[in-house]
PDB file of N, CA, C and O in Angstrom, chain B, residues numbered from 101:
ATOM      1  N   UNK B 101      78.085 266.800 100.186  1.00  0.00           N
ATOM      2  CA  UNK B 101      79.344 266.744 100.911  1.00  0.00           C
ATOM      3  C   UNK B 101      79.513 265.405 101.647  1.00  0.00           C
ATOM      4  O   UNK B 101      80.545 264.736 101.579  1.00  0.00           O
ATOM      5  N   UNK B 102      78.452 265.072 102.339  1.00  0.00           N
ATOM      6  CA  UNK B 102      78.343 263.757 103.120  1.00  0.00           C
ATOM      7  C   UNK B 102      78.798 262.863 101.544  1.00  0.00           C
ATOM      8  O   UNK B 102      79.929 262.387 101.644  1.00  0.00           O
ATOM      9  N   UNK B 103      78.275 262.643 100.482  1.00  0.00           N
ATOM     10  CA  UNK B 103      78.398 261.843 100.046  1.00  0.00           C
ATOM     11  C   UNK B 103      80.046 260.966  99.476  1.00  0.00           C
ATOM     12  O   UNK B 103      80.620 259.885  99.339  1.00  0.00           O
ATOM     13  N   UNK B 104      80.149 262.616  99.302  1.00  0.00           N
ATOM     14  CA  UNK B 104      81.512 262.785  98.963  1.00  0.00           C
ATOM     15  C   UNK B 104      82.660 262.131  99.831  1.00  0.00           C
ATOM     16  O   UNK B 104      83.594 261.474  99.373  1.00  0.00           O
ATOM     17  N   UNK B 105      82.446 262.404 101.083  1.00  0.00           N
ATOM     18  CA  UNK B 105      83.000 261.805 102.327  1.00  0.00           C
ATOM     19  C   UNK B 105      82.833 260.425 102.334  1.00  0.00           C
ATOM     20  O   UNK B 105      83.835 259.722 102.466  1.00  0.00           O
ATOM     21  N   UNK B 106      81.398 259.765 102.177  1.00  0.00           N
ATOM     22  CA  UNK B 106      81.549 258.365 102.354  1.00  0.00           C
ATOM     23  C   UNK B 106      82.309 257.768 101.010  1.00  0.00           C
ATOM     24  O   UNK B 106      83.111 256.849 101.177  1.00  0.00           O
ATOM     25  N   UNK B 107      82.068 258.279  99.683  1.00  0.00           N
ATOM     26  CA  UNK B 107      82.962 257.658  98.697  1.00  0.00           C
ATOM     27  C   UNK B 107      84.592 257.543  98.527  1.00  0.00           C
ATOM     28  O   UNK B 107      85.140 256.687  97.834  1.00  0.00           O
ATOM     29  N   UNK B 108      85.295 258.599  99.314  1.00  0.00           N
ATOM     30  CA  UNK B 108      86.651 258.500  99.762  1.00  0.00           C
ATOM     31  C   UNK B 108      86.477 257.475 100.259  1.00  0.00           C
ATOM     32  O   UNK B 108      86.784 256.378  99.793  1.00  0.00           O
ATOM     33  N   UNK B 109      85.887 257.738 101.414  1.00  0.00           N
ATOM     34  CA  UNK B 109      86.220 256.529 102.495  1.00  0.00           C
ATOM     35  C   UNK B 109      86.023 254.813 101.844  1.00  0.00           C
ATOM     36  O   UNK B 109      86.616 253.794 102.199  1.00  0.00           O
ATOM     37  N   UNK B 110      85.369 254.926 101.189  1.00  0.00           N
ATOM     38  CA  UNK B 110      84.647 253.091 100.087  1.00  0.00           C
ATOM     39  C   UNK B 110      86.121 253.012  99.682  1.00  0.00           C
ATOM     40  O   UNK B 110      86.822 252.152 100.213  1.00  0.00           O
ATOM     41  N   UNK B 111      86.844 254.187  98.417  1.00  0.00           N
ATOM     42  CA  UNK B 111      87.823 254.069  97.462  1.00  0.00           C
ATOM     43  C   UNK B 111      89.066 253.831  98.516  1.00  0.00           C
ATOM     44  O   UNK B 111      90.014 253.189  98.065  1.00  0.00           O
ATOM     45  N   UNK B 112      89.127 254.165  99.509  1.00  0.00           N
ATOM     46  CA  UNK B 112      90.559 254.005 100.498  1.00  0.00           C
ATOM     47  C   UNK B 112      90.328 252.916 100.669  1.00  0.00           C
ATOM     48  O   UNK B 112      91.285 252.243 100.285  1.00  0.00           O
ATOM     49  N   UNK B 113      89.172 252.042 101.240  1.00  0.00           N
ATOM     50  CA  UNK B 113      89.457 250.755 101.920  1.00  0.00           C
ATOM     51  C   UNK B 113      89.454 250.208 100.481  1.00  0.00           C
ATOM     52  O   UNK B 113      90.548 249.864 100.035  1.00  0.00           O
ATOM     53  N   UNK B 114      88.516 250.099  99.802  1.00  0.00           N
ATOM     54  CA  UNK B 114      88.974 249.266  98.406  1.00  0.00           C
ATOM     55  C   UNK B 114      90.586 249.162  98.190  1.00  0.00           C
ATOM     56  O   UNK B 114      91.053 248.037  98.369  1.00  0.00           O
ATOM     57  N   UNK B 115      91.250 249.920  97.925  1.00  0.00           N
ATOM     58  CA  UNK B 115      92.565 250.446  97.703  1.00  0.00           C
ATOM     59  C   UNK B 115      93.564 249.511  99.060  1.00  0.00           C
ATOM     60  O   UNK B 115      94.600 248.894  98.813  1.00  0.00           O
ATOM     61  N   UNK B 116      93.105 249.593 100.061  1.00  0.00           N
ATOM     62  CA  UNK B 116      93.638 249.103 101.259  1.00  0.00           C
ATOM     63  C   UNK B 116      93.506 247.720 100.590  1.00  0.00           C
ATOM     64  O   UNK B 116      94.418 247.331  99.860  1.00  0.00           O
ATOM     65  N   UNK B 117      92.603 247.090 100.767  1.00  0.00           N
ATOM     66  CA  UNK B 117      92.388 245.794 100.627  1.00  0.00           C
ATOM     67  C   UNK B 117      93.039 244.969  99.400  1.00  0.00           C
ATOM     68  O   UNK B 117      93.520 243.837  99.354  1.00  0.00           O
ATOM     69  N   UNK B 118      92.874 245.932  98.465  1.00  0.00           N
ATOM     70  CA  UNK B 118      93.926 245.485  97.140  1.00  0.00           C
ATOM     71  C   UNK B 118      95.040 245.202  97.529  1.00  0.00           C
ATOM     72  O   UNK B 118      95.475 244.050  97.507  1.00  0.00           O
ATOM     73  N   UNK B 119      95.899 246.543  98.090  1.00  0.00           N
ATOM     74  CA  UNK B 119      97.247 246.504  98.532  1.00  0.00           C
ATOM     75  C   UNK B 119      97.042 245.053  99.448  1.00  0.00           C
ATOM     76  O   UNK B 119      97.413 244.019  98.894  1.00  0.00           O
ATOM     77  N   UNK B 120      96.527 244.964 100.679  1.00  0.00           N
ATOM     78  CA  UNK B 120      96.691 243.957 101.224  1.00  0.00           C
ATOM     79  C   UNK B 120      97.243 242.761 101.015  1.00  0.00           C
ATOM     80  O   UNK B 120      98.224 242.194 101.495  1.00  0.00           O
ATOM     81  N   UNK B 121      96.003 242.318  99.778  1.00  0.00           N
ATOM     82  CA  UNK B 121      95.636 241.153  99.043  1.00  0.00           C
ATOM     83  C   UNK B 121      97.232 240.814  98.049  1.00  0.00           C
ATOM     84  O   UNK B 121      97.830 239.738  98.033  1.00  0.00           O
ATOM     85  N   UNK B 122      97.580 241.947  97.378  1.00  0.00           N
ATOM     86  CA  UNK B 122      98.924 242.096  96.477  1.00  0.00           C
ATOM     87  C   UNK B 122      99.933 241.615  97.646  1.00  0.00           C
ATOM     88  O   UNK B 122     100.658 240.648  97.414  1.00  0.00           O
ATOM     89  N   UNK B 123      99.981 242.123  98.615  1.00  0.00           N
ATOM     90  CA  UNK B 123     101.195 241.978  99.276  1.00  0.00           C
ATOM     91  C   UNK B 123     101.188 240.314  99.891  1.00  0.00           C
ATOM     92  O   UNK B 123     102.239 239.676  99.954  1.00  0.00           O
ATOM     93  N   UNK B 124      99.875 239.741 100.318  1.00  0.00           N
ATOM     94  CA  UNK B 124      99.755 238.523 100.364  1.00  0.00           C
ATOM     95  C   UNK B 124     100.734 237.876  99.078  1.00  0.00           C
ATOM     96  O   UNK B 124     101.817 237.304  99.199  1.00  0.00           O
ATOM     97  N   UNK B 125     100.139 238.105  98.098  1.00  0.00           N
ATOM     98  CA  UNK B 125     100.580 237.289  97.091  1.00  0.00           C
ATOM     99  C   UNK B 125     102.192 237.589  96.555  1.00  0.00           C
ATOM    100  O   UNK B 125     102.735 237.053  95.589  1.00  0.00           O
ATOM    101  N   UNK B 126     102.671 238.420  97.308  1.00  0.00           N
ATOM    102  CA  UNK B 126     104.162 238.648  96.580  1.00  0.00           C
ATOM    103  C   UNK B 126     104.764 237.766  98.259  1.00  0.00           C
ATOM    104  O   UNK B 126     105.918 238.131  98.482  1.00  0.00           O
ATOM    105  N   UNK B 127     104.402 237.079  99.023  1.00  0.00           N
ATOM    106  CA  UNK B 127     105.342 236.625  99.900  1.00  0.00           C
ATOM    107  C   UNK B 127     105.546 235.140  99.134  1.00  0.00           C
ATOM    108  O   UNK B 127     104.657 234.457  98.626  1.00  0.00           O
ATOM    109  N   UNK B 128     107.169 234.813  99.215  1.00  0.00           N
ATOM    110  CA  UNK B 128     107.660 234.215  98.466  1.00  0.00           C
ATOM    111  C   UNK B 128     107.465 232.826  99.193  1.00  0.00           C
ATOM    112  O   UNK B 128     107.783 232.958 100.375  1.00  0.00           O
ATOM    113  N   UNK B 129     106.922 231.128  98.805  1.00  0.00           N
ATOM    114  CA  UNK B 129     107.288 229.966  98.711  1.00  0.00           C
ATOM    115  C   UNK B 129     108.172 229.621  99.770  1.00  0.00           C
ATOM    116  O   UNK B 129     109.331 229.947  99.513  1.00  0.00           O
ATOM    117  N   UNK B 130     108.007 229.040 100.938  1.00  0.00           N
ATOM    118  CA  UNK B 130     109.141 228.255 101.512  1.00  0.00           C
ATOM    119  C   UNK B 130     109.979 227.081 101.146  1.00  0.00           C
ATOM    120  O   UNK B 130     109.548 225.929 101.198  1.00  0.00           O
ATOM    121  N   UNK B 131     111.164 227.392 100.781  1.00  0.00           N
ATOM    122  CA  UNK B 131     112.096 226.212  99.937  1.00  0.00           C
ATOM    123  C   UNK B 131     111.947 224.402 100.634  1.00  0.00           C
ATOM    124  O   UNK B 131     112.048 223.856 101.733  1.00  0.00           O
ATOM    125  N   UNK B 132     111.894 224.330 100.374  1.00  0.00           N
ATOM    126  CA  UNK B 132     111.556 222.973  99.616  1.00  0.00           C
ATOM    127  C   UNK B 132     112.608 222.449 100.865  1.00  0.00           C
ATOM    128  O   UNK B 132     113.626 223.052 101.204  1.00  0.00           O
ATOM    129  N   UNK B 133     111.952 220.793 101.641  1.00  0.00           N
ATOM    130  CA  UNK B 133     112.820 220.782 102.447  1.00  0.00           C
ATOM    131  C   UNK B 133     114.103 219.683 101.666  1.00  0.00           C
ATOM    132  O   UNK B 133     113.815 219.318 100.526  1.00  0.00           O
ATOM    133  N   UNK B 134     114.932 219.372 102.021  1.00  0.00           N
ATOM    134  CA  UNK B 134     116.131 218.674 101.637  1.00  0.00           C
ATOM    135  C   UNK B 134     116.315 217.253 101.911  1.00  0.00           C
ATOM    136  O   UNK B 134     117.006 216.930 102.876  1.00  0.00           O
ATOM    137  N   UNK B 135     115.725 216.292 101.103  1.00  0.00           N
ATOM    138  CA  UNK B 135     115.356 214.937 101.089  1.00  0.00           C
ATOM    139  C   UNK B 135     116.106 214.260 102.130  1.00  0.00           C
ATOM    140  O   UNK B 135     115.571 213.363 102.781  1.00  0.00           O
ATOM    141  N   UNK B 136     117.734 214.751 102.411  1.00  0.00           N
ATOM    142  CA  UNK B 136     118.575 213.926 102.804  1.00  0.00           C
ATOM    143  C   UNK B 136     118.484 214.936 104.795  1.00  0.00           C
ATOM    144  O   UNK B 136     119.377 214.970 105.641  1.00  0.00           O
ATOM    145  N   UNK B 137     117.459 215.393 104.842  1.00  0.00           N
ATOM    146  CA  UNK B 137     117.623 215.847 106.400  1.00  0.00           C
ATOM    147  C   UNK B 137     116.103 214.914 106.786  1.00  0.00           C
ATOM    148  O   UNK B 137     115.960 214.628 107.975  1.00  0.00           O
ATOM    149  N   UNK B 138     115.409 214.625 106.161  1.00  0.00           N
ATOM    150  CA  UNK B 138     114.312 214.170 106.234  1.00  0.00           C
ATOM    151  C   UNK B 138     114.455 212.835 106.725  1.00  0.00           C
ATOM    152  O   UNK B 138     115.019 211.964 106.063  1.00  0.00           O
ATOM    153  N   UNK B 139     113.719 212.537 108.437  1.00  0.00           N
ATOM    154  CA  UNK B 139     113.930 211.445 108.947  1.00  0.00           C
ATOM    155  C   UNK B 139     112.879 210.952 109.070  1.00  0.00           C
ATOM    156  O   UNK B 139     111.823 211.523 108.796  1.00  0.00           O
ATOM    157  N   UNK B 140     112.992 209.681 109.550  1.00  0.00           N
ATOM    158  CA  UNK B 140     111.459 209.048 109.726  1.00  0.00           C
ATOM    159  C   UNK B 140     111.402 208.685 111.476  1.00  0.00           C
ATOM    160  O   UNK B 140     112.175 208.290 112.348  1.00  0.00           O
ATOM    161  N   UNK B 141     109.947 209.104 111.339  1.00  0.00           N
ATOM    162  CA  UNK B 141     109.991 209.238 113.172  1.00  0.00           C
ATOM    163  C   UNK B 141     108.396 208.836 113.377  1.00  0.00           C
ATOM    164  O   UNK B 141     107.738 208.989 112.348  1.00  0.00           O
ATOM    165  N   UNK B 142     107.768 208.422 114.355  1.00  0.00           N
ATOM    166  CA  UNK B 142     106.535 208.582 114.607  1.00  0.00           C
ATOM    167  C   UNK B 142     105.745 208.933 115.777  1.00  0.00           C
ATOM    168  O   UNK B 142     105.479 208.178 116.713  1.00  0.00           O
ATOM    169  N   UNK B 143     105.409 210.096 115.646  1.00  0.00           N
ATOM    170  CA  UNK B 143     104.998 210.296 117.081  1.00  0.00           C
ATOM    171  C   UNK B 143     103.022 210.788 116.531  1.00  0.00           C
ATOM    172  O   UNK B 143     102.527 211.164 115.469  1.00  0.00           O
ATOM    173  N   UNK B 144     102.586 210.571 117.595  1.00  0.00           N
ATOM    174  CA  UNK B 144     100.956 210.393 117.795  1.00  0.00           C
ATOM    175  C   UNK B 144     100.642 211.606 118.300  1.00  0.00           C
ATOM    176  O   UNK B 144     101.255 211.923 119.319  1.00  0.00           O
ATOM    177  N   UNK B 145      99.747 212.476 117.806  1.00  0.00           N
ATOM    178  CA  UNK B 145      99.259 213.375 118.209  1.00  0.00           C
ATOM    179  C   UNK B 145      97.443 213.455 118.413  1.00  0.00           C
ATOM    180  O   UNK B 145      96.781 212.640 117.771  1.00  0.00           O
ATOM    181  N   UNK B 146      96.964 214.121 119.015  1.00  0.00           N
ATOM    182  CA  UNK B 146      95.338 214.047 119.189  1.00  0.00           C
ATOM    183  C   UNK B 146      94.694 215.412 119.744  1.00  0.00           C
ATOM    184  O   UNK B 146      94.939 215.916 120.840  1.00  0.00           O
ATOM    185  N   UNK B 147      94.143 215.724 119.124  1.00  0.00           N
ATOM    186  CA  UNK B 147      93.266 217.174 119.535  1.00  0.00           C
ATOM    187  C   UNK B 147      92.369 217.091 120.694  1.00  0.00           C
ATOM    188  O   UNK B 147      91.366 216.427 120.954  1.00  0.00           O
ATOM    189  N   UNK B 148      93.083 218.012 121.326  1.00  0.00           N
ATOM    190  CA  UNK B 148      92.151 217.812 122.823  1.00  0.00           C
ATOM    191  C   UNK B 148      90.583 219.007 122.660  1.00  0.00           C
ATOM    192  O   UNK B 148      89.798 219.417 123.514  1.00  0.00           O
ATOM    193  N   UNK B 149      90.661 219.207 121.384  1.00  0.00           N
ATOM    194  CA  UNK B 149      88.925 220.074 121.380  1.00  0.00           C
ATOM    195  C   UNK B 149      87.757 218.599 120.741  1.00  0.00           C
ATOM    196  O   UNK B 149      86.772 218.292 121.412  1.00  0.00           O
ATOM    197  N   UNK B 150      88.074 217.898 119.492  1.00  0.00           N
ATOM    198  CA  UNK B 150      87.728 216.762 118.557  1.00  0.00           C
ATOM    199  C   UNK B 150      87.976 215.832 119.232  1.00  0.00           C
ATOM    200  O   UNK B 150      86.976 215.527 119.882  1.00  0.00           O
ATOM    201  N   UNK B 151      89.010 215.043 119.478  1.00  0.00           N
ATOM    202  CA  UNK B 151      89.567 213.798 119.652  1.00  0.00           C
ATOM    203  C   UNK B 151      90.253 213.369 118.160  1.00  0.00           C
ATOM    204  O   UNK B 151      90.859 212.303 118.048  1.00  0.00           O
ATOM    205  N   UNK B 152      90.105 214.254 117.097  1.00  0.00           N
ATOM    206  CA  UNK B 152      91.231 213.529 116.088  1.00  0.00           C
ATOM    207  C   UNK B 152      92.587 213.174 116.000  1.00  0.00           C
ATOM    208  O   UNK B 152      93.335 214.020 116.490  1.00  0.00           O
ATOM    209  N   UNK B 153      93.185 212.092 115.483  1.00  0.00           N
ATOM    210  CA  UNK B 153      94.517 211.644 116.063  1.00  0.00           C
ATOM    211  C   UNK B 153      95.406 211.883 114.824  1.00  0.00           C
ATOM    212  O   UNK B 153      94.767 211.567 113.820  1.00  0.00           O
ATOM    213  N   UNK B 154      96.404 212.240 114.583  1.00  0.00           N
ATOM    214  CA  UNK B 154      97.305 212.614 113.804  1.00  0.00           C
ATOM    215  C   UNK B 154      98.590 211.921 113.897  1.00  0.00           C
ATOM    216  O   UNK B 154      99.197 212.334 114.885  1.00  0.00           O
ATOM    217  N   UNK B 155      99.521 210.643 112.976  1.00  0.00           N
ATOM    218  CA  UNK B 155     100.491 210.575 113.036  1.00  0.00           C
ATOM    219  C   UNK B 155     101.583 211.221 112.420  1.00  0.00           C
ATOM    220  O   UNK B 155     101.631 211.289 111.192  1.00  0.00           O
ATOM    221  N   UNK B 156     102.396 211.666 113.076  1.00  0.00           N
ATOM    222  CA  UNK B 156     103.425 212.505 111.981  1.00  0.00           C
ATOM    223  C   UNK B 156     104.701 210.992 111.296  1.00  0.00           C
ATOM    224  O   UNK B 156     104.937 210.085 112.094  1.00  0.00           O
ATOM    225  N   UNK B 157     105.097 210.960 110.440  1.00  0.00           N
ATOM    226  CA  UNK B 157     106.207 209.653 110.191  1.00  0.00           C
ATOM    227  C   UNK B 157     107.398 209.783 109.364  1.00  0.00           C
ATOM    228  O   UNK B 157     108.226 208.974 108.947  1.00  0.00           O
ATOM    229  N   UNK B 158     107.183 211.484 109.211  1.00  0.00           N
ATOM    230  CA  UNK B 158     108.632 212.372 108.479  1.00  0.00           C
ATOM    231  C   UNK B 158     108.578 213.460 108.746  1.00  0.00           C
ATOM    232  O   UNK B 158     107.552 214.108 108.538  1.00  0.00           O
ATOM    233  N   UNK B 159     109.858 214.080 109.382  1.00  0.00           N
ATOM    234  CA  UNK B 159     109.828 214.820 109.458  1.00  0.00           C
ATOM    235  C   UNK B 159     111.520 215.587 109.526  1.00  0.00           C
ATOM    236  O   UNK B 159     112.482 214.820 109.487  1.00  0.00           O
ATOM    237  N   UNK B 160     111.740 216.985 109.619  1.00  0.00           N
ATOM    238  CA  UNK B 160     113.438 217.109 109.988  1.00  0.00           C
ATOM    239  C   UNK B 160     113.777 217.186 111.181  1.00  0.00           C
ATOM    240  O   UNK B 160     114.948 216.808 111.204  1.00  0.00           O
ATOM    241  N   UNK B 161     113.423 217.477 112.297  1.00  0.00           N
ATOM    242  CA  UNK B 161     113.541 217.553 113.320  1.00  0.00           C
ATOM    243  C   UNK B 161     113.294 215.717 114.466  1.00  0.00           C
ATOM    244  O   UNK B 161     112.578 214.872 113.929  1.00  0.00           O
ATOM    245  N   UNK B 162     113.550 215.570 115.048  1.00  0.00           N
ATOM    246  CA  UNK B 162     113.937 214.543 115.864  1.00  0.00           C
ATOM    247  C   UNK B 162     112.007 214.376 116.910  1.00  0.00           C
ATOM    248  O   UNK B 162     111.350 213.380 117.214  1.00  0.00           O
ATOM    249  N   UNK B 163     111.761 215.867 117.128  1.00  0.00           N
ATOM    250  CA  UNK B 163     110.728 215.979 117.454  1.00  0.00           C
ATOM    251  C   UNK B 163     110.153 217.175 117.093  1.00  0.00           C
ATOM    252  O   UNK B 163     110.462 218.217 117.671  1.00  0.00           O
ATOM    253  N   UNK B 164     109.420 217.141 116.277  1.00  0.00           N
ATOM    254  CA  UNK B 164     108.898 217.965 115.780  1.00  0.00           C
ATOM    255  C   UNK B 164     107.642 219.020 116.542  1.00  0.00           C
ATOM    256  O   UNK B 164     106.996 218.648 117.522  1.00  0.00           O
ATOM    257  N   UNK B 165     107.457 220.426 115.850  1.00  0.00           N
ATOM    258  CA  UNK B 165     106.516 221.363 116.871  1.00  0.00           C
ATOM    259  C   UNK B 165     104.603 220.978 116.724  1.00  0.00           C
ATOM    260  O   UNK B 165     103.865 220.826 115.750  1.00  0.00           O
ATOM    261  N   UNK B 166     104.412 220.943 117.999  1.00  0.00           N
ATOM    262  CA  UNK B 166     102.879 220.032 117.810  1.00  0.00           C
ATOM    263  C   UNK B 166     102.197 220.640 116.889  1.00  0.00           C
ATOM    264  O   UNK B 166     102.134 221.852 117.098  1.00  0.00           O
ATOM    265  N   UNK B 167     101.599 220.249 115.847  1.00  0.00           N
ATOM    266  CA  UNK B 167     100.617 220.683 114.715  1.00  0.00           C
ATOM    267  C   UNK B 167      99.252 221.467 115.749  1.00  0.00           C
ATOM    268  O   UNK B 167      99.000 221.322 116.945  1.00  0.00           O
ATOM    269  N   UNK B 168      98.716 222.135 114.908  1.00  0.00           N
ATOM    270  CA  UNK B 168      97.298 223.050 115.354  1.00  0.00           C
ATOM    271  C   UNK B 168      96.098 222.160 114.778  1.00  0.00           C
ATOM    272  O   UNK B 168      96.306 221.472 113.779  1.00  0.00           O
ATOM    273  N   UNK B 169      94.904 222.168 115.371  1.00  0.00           N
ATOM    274  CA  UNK B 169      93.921 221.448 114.804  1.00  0.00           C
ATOM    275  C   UNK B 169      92.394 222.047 115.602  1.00  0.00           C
ATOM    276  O   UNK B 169      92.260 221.571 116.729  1.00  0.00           O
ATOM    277  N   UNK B 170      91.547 222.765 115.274  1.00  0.00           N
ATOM    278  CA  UNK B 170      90.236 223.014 115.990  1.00  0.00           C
ATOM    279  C   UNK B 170      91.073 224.603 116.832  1.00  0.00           C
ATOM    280  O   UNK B 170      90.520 225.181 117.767  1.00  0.00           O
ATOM    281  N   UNK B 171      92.398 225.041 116.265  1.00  0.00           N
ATOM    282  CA  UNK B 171      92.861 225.874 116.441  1.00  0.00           C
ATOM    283  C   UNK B 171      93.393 226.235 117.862  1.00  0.00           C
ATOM    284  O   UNK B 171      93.601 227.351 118.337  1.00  0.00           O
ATOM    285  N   UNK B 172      93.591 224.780 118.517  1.00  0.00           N
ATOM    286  CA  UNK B 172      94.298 224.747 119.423  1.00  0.00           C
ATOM    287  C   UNK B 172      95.397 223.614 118.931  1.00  0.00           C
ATOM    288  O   UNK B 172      95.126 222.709 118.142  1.00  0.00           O
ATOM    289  N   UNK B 173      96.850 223.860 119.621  1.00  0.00           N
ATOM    290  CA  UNK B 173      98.034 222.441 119.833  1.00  0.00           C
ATOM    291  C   UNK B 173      97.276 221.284 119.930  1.00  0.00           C
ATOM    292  O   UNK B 173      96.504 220.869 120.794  1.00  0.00           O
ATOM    293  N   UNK B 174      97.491 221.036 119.323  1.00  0.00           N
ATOM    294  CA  UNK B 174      97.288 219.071 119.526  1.00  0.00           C
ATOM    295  C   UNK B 174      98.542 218.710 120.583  1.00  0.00           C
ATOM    296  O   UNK B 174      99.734 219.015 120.534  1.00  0.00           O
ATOM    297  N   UNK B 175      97.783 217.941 121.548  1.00  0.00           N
ATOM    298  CA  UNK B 175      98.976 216.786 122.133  1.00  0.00           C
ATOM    299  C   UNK B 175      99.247 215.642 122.061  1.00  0.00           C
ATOM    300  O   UNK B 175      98.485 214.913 121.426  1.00  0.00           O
ATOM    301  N   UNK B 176     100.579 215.023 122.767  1.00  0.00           N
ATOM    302  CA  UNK B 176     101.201 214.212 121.777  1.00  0.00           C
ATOM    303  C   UNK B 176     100.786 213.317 122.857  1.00  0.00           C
ATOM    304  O   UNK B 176     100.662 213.486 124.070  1.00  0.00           O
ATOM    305  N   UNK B 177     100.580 212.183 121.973  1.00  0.00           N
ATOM    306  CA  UNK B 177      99.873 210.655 122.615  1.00  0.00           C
ATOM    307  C   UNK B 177     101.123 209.573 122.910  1.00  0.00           C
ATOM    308  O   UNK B 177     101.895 209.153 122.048  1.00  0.00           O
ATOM    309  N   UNK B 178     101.134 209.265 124.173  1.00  0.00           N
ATOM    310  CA  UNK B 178     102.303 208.691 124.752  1.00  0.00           C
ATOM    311  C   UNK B 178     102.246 207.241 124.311  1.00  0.00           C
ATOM    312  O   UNK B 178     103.131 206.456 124.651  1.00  0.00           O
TER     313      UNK B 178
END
């Protein structure tokens, strides 16, 4: 009976994890941005966990949202 119990339980999460994994893969592509909104800008960014420095030099926005790096915001270097 025990055994029986733990093999449901294996075949559900298997099953879970499939579904998961499927549903990952059916989220659709973000379109493509539009050459003619695309400006050129440069602003300096640097990870305050590393010290790595990042320039951004296109982008659509005027100022763009600070990139992640060491899984914190990077800030922007004046």
């Amino acid at each position: 009976m025990v055994q029986l119990v733990i093999a449901v339980a294996i075949g559900v999460g298997i099953i879970a994890a499939t579904l998961w994994v499927v549903r990952l893969l059916l989220i659709p592509q973000p379109a493509d941005p539009d050459p003619e909104q695309v400006k050129e800008i440069a602003v300096d960014y640097r990870c305050v966990v590393c010290g790595m420095r990042l320039t951004i030099t296109h982008a659509q926005e005027e100022h763009p949202e600070a990139p992640r790096h060491c899984r914190e915001d990077m800030v922007e270097v004046p």
